[in-house]
C-alpha positions as CSV (number, residue, x, y, z in Angstrom):
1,X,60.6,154.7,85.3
2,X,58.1,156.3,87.7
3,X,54.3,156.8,86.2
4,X,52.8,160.0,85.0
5,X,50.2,160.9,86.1
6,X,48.5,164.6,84.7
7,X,45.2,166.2,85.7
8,X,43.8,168.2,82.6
9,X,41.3,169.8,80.5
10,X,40.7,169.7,76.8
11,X,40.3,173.9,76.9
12,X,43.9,174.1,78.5
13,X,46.5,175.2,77.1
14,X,49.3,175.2,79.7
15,X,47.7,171.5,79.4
16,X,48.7,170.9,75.7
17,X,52.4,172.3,76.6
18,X,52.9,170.1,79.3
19,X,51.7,166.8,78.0
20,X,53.8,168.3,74.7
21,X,57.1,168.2,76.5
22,X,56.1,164.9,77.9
23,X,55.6,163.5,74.8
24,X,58.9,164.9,73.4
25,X,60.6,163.2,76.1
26,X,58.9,159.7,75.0
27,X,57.3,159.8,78.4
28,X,53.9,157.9,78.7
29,X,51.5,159.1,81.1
30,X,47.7,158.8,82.2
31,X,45.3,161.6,81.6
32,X,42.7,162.5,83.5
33,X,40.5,164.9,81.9
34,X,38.5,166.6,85.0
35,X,36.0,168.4,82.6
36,X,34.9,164.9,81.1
37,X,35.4,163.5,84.9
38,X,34.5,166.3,87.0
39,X,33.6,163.8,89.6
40,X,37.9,163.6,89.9
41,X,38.5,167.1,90.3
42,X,38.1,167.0,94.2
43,X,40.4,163.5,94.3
44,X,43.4,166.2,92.1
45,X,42.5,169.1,94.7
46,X,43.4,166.8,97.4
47,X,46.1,165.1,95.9
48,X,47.5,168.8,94.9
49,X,47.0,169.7,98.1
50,X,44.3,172.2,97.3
51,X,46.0,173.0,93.7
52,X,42.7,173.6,91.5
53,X,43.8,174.3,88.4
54,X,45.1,172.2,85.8
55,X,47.4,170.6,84.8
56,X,48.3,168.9,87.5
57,X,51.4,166.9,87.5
58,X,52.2,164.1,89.1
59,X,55.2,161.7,89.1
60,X,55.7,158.8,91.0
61,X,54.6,159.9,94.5
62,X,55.8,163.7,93.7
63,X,53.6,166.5,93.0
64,X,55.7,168.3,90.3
65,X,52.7,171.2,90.3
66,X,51.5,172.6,87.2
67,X,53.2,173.4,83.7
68,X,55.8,176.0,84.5
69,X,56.5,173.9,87.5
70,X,57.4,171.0,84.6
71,X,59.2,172.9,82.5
72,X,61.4,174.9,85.2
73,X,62.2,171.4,86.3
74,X,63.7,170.2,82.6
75,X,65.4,173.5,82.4
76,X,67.1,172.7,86.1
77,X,68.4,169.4,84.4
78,X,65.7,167.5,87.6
79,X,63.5,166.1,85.5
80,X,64.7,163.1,83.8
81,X,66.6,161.9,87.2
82,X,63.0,162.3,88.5
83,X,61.4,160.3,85.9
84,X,64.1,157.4,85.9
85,X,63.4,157.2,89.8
């Protein structure tokens, strides 16, 4: 299974969703939490490729993109073949 890896903030809601649906799917995943980090917010606007708000969604090597990017992936039937990569 590929790693998670999603950029966040505690104030997020689109944030809650996404690491909801993760957590439905028995995904785990690493949170960074770029209010208590700030100092990562520039390494998950370069790794977005200039993306700079949260969440931002990573798995594997893949930038999935934020929550309705997630969620349009589960409804296109792409996200568990991405996750079992």
């Amino acid at each position: 299974m590929n790693t998670v890896e999603i950029y966040t903030s505690p104030l997020c809601g689109f944030c809650h969703a996404a690491k909801r649906l993760l957590n439905q799917k028995g995904v785990t995943f690493s949170e960074i939490n770029v209010l208590a980090q700030p100092d990562r917010k520039a390494e998950m606007i370069q790794r977005a490729n200039g993306g700079r708000t949260v969440p931002q969604i990573f798995i594997g090597e893949t930038h999935v993109g934020g929550c309705d990017d997630l969620f349009a992936l589960e409804q296109a039937g792409k996200l568990d073949p991405l996750l079992a990569a």
